[in-house]
C-alpha distance (Angstrom), angle and dihedral (degrees) to the residues before:
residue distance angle dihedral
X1 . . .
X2 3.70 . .
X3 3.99 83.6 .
X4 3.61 92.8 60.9
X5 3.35 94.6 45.7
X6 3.66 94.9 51.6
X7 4.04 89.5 48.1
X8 3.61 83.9 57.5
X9 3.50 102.0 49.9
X10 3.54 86.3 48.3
X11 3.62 109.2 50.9
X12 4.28 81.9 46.8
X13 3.50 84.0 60.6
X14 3.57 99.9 48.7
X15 4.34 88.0 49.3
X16 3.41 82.9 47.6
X17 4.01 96.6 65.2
X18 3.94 89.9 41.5
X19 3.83 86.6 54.1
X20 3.78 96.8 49.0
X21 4.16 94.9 45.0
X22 3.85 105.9 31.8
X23 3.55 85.1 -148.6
X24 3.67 135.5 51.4
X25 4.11 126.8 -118.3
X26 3.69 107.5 -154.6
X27 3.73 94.6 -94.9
X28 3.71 95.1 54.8
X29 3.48 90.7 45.9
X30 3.72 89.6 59.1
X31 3.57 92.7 42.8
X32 4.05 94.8 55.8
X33 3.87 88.4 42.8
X34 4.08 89.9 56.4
X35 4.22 83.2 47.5
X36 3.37 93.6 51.7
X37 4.19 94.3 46.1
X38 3.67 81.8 50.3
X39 4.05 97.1 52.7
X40 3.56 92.4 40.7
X41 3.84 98.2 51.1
X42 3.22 88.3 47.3
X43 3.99 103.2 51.6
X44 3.85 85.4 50.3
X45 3.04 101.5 49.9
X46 4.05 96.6 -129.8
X47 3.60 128.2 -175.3
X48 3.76 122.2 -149.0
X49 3.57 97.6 -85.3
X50 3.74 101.5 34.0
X51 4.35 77.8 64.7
X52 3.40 95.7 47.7
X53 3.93 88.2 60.2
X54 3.10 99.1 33.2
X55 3.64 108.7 46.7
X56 4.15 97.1 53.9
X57 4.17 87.8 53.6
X58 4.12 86.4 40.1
X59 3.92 99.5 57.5
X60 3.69 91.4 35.0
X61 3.52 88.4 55.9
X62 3.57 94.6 53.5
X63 3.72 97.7 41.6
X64 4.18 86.2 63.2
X65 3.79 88.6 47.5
X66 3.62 96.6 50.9
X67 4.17 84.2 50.6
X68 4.21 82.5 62.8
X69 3.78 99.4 40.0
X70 3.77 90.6 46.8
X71 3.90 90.4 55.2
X72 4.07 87.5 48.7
X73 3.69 82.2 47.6
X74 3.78 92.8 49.8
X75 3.75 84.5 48.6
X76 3.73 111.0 50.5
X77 3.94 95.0 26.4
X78 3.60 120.5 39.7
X79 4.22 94.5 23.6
X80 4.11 90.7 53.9
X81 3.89 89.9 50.5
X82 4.09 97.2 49.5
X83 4.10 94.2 47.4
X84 3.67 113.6 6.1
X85 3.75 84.4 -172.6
X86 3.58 116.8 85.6
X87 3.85 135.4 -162.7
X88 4.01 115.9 -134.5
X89 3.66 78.8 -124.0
X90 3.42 92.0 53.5
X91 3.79 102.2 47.4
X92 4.08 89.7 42.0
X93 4.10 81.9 59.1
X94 3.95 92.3 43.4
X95 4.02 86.2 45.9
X96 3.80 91.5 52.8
X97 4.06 94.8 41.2
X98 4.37 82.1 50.9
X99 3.58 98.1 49.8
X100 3.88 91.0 33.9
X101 4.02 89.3 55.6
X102 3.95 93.3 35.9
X103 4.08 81.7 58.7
X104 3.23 94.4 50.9
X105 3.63 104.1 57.7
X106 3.76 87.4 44.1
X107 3.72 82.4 59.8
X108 3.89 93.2 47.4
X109 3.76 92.3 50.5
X110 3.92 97.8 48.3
X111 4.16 89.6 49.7
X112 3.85 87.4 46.7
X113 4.26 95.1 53.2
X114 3.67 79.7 53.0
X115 3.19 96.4 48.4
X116 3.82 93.7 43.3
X117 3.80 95.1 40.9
X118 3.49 90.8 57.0
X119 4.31 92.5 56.0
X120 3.89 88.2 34.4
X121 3.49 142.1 31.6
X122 3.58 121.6 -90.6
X123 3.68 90.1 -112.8
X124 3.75 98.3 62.3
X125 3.58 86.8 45.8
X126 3.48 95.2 60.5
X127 4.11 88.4 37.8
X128 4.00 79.2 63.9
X129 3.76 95.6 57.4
X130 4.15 84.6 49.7
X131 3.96 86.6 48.4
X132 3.68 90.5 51.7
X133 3.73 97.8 52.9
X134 3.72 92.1 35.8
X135 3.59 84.5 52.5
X136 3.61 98.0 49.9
X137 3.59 102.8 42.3
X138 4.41 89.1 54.4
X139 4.25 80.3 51.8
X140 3.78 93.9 54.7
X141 3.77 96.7 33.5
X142 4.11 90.2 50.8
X143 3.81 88.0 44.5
X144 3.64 92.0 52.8
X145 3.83 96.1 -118.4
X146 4.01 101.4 103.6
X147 3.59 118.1 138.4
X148 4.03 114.4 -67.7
X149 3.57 122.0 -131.7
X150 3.90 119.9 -90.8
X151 3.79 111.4 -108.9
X152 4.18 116.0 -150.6
């Protein structure tokens, strides 16, 4: 129990320097990457060698998503700010680079589970997918950005 509780505390900590800074230096980054290896080990439950095969496939997983969302990023973000007029050219090209990049991190996630289902069981796999949400929504909550109610 006192293991749990000590994840926690840590991974709170870690949120707690993205929160403050916005943006990571270097040794934060490292810092929140360590909490997050900490949170997720612990919400599936992995042994010592179920990490060492899962982690490598994990991170390189996630380093060929963040490829796609950057691009969507590049898209919606920096493109609306330098002409906030668009052609229907233009937005027919932006609408085909979107759907082109949302595609291809659909693509990168199903050849991952495969990947990951085939070095762990299907249930830490899908104990992953809880991690990541679990994960995400603690972020956004400590940062102050969760979800607002819906007003009727």
């Amino acid at each position: 129990m006192k293991k749990i509780g000590l994840v926690i505390l840590m991974t709170l900590f870690g949120l707690s320097l993205f929160a403050q800074s916005g943006k990571l230096s270097e040794e934060k980054r490292k810092e929140f990457e360590a909490q997050k290896v900490a949170f997720f080990t612990q919400e599936m439950e992995l042994t010592p060698e179920e990490a060492t095969k899962f982690w490598p496939l994990y991170n390189e997983m996630q380093q060929k998503i963040r490829v796609e969302n950057d691009k969507i990023r590049d898209l919606t973000c920096r493109k609306s700010k330098e002409a906030p007029e668009v052609t229907e050219q233009q937005a027919l090209k932006n609408l085909q680079t979107l759907l082109a990049a949302e595609q291809a991190m659909r693509d990168i996630k199903k050849e991952y589970i495969d990947k990951l289902t085939k070095a762990l069981s299907a249930k830490k796999v899908w104990m992953m997918i809880e991690a990541e949400q679990k994960f995400h929504h603690q972020l956004w909550k400590k940062m102050g950005k969760g979800p607002s109610p819906v007003q009727k």
